[in-house]
VEXDREN-2710 file (C-alpha; in Angstrom, 1 decimal):
% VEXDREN-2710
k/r/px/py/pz
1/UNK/37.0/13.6/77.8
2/UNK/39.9/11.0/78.5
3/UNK/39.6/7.8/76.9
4/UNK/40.9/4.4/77.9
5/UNK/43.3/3.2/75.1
6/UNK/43.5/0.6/73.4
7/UNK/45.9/-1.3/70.7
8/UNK/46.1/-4.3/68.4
9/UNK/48.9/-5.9/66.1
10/UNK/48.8/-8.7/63.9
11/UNK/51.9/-10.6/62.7
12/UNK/49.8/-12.4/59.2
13/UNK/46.7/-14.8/58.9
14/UNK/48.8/-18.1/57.6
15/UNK/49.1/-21.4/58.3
16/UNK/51.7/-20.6/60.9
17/UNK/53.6/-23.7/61.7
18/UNK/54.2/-24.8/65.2
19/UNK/58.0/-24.2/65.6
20/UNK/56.5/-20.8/64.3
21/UNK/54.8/-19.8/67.1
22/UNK/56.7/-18.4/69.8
23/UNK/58.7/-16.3/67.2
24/UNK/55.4/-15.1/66.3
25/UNK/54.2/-14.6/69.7
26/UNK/57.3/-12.6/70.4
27/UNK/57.3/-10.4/67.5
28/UNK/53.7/-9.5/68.2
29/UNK/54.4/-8.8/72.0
30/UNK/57.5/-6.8/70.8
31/UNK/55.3/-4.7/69.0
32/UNK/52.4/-3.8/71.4
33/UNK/55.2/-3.0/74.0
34/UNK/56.6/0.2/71.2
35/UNK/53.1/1.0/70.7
36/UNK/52.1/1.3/74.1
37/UNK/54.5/2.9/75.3
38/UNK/53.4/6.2/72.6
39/UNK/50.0/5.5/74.1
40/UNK/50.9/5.4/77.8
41/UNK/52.9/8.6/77.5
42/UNK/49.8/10.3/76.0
43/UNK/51.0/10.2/72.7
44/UNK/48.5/10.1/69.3
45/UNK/47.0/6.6/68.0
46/UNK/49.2/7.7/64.6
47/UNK/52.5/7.8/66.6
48/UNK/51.6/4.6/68.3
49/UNK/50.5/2.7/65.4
50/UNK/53.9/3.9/63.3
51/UNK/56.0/2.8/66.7
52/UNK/54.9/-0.8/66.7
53/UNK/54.4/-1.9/62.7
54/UNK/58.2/-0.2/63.0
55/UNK/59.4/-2.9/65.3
56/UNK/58.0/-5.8/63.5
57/UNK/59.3/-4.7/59.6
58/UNK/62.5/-5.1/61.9
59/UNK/61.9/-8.9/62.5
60/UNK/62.7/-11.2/59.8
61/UNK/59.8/-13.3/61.5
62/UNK/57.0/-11.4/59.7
63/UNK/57.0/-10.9/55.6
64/UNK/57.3/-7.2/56.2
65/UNK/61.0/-5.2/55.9
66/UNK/63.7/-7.7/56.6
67/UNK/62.4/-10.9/56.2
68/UNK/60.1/-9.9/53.2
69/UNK/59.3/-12.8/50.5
70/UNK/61.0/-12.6/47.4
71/UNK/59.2/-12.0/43.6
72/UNK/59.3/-14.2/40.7
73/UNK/62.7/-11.7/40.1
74/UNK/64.8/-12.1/42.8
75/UNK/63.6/-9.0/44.1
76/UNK/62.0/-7.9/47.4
77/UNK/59.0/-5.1/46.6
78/UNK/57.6/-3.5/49.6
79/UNK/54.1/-2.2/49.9
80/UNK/52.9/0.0/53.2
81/UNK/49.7/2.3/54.0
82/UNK/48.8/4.7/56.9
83/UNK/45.3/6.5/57.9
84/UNK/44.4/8.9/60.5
85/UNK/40.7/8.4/62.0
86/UNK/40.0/11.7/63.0
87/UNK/40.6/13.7/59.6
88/UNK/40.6/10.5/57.1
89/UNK/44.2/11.4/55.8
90/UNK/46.1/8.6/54.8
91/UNK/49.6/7.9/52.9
92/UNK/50.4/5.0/50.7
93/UNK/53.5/3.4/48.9
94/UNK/53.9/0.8/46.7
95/UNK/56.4/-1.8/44.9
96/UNK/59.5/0.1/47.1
97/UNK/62.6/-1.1/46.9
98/UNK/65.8/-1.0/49.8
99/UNK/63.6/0.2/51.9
100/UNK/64.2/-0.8/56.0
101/UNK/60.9/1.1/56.8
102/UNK/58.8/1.7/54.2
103/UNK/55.5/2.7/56.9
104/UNK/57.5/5.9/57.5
105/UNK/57.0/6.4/54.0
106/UNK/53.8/6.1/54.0
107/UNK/53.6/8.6/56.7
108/UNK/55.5/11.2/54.7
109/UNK/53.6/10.7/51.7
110/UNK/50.3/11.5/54.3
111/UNK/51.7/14.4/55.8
112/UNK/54.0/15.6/52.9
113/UNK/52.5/15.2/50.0
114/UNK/49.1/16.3/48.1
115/UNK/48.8/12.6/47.3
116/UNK/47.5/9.4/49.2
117/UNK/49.4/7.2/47.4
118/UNK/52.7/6.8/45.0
119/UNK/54.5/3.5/43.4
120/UNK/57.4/2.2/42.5
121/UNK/60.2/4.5/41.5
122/UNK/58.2/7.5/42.0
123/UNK/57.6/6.6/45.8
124/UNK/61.4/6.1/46.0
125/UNK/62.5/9.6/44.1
126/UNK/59.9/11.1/46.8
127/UNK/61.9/9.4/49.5
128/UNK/65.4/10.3/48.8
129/UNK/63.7/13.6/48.5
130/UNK/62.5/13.5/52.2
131/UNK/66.3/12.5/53.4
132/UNK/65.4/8.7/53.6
133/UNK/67.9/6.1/53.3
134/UNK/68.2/3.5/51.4
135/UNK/69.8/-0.1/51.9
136/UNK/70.8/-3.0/50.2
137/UNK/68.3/-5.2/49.0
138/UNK/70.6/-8.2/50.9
139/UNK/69.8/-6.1/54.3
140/UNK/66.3/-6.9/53.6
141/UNK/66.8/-10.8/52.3
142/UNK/66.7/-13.9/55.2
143/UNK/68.7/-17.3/53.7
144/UNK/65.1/-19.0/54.0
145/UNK/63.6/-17.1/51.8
146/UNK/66.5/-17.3/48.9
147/UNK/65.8/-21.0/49.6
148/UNK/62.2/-20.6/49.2
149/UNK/62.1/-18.4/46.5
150/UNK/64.4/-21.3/44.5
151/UNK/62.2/-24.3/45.8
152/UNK/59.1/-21.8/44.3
153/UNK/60.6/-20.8/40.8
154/UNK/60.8/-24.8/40.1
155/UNK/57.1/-25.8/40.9
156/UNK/54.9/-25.2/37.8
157/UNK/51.6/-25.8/39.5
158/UNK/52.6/-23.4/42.4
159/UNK/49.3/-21.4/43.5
160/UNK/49.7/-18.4/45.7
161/UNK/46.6/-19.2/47.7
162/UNK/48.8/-21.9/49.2
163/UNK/50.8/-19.5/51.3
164/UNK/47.6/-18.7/53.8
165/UNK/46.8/-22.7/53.8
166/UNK/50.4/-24.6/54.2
167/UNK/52.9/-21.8/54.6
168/UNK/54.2/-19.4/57.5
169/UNK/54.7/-15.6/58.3
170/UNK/52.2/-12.8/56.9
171/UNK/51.6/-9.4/56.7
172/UNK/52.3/-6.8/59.9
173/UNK/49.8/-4.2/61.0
174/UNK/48.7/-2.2/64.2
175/UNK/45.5/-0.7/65.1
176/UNK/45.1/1.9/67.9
177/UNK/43.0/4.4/70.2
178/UNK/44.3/7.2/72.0
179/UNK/43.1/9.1/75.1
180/UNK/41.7/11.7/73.0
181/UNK/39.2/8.9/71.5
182/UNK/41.2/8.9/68.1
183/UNK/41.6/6.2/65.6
184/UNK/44.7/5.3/63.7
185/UNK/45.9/2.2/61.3
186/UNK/49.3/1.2/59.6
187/UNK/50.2/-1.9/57.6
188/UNK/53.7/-3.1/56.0
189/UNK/54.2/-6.1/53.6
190/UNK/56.4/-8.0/51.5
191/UNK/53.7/-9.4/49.4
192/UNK/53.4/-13.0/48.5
193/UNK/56.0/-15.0/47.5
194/UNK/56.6/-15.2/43.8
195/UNK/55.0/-12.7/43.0
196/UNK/54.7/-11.0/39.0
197/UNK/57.2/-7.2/39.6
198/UNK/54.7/-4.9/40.2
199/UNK/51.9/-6.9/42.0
200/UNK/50.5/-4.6/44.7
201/UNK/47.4/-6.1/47.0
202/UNK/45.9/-5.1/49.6
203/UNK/47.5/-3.7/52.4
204/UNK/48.4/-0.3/50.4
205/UNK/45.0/0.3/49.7
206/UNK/42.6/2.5/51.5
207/UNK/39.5/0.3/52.1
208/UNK/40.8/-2.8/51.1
209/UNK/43.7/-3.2/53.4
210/UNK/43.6/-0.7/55.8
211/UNK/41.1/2.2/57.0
212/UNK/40.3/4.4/59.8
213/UNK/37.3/6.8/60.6
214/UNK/36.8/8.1/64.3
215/UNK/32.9/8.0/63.3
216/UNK/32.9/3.9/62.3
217/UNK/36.4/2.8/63.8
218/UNK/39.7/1.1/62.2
219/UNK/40.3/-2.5/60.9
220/UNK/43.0/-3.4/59.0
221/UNK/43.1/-6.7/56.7
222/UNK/45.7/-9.8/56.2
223/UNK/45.9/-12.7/53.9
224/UNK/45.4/-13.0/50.3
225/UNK/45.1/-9.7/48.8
226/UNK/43.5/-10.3/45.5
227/UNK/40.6/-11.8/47.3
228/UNK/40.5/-9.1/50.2
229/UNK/41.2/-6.3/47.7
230/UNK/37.4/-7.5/45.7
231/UNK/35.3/-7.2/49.4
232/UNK/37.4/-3.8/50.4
233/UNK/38.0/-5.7/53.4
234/UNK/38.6/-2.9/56.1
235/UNK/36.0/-1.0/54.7
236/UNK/33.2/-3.5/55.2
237/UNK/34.4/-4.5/58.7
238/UNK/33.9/-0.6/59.9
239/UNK/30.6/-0.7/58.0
240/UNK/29.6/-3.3/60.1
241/UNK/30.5/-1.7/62.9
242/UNK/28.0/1.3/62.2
243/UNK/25.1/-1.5/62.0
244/UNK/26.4/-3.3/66.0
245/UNK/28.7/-1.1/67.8
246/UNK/30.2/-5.2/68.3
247/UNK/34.1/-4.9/66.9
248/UNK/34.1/-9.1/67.3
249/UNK/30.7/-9.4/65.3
250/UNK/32.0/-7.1/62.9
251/UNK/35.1/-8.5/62.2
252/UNK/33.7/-11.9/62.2
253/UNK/31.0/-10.2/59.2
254/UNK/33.5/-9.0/57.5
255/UNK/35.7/-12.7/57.2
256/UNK/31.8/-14.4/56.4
257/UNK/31.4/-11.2/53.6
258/UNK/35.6/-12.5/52.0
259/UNK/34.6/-16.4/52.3
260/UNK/31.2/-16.0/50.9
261/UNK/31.4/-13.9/47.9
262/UNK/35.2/-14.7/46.9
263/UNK/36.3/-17.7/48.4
264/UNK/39.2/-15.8/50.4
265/UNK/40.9/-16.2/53.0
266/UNK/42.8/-14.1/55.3
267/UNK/41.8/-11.7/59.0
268/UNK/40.8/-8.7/60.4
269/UNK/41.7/-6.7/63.3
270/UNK/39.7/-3.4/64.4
271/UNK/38.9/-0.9/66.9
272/UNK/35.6/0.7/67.3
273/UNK/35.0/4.6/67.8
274/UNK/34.6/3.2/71.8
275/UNK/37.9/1.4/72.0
276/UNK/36.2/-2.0/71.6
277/UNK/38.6/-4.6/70.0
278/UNK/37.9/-7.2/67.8
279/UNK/39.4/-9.7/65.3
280/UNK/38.5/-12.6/63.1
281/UNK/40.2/-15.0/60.4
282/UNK/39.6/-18.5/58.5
283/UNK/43.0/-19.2/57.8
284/UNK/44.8/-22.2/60.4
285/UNK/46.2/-19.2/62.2
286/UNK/46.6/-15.6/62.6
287/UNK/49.3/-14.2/65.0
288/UNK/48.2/-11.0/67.2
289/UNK/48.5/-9.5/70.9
290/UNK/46.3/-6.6/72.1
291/UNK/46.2/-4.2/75.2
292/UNK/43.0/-2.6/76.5
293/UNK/43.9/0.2/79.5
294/UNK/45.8/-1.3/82.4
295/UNK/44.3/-4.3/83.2
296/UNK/44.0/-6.3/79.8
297/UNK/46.8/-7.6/77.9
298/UNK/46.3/-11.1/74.9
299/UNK/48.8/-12.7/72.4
300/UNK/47.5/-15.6/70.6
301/UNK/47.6/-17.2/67.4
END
């Protein structure tokens, strides 16, 4: 049976300011383009969900690759996940460092590894083992966030949960269906800014920010990890999907489920095992574009 496919990016559930918006716009459009183009030529949901997140850790727009925020350290730590629907393998990394792409590392560590997920300077000895290359951490750092980073270090009552309420840029992910009716779902981040060395959230963990399961669907989560991270975000958005077969009522369950029970904030995006799309957030903003077959094509914000 050939199935009708379908794909979704975000570019981050902030408080993305109006200047913002076009870049954001862009950046998402960018990405659906690289990701369709797998899909189109009749490649897998995993290639096409690896092509677009790809494309946007390239754009200093998003806090993802170049254009990540910085920690309370001067450094830039990079986290990134991966899961296949049809199988439920999935790769993880981390607090990376000088890493342009750190999603094809979390593809290696899927398909070349016994593990699901590995940190720090273990995920980057596994990388230079695998042929990756590594750059300077200036090839990763914009000038606004060296300014940001010093306008943060200075503010003692600075409170991450800030950035999803009065700050731009967020998190980048992709979610896809292919013609052979299988899921896949990728994520790359920089974090927040300031954070401690060593703070991971959600987006490189399996349930929390990012899932997949050709029997449910895929979702994959943005905002503020900690929160996200309690509710296993893109877990409970696919469970919901088993109870409505609805990928909008789901994700809009899911965002009730983090605002409820932890006072979070941040989005969703999914696709059901039908290649129904959905999203929901209750943060001012999220950035995402979506293409269903042919005929439908959205960005918004």
């Amino acid at each position: 049976m050939i199935h009708t496919p379908a794909l979704i990016v975000h570019g981050g559930a902030w408080d993305i300011l109006d200047e913002a918006v076009e870049d954001h716009k862009r950046g998402c459009s960018n990405a659906v383009a690289a990701g369709w183009r797998v899909l189109a030529a009749g490649g897998s949901a995993l290639d096409a969900v690896t092509a677009a997140v790809v494309v946007m850790e390239d754009d200093p727009t998003f806090d993802a690759g170049r254009g990540s925020f910085l920690n309370a350290d001067a450094e830039v730590e990079l986290d990134a996940s991966i899961m296949r629907g049809s199988d439920l393998k999935a790769g993880a990394v981390a607090a990376v460092r000088r890493l342009r792409h750190p999603i094809q590392l979390a593809r290696l560590v899927m398909e070349g590894s016994e593990h699901v997920l590995l940190v720090g300077r273990g995920a980057e000895k596994f990388a230079s083992s695998r042929g990756i290359k590594f750059c300077r951490t200036r090839d990763l750092l914009v000038g606004r966030e060296l300014q940001r980073y010093q306008a943060l270090r200075s503010r003692k009552d600075f409170h991450v949960r800030e950035v999803f309420e009065k700050q731009p840029r967020g998190t980048v992910g992709a979610v896809a269906f292919d013609n052979s009716g299988s899921l896949a779902a990728a994520t790359s981040t920089g974090g927040t800014p300031q954070k401690m060395p060593g703070r991971v959230g959600d987006s490189p963990i399996i349930g929390a920010g990012t899932f997949a399961d050709n029997e449910s669907g895929a979702a994959l989560s943005t905002g503020w990890g900690e929160s996200i991270l309690r509710v296993l975000l893109a877990k409970t958005a696919c469970d919901f999907l088993k109870e409505h077969n609805d990928a909008n009522r789901a994700a809009k369950e899911a965002i009730q489920v983090l605002e409820k029970r932890v006072a979070g904030k941040g989005g969703v995006i999914l696709i059901d095992r039908f290649g129904g799309v959905g999203l929901a957030f209750n943060t001012p903003r999220m950035a995402y574009a979506l293409r269903q077959g042919e005929k439908i094509f959205k960005i918004g914000i």
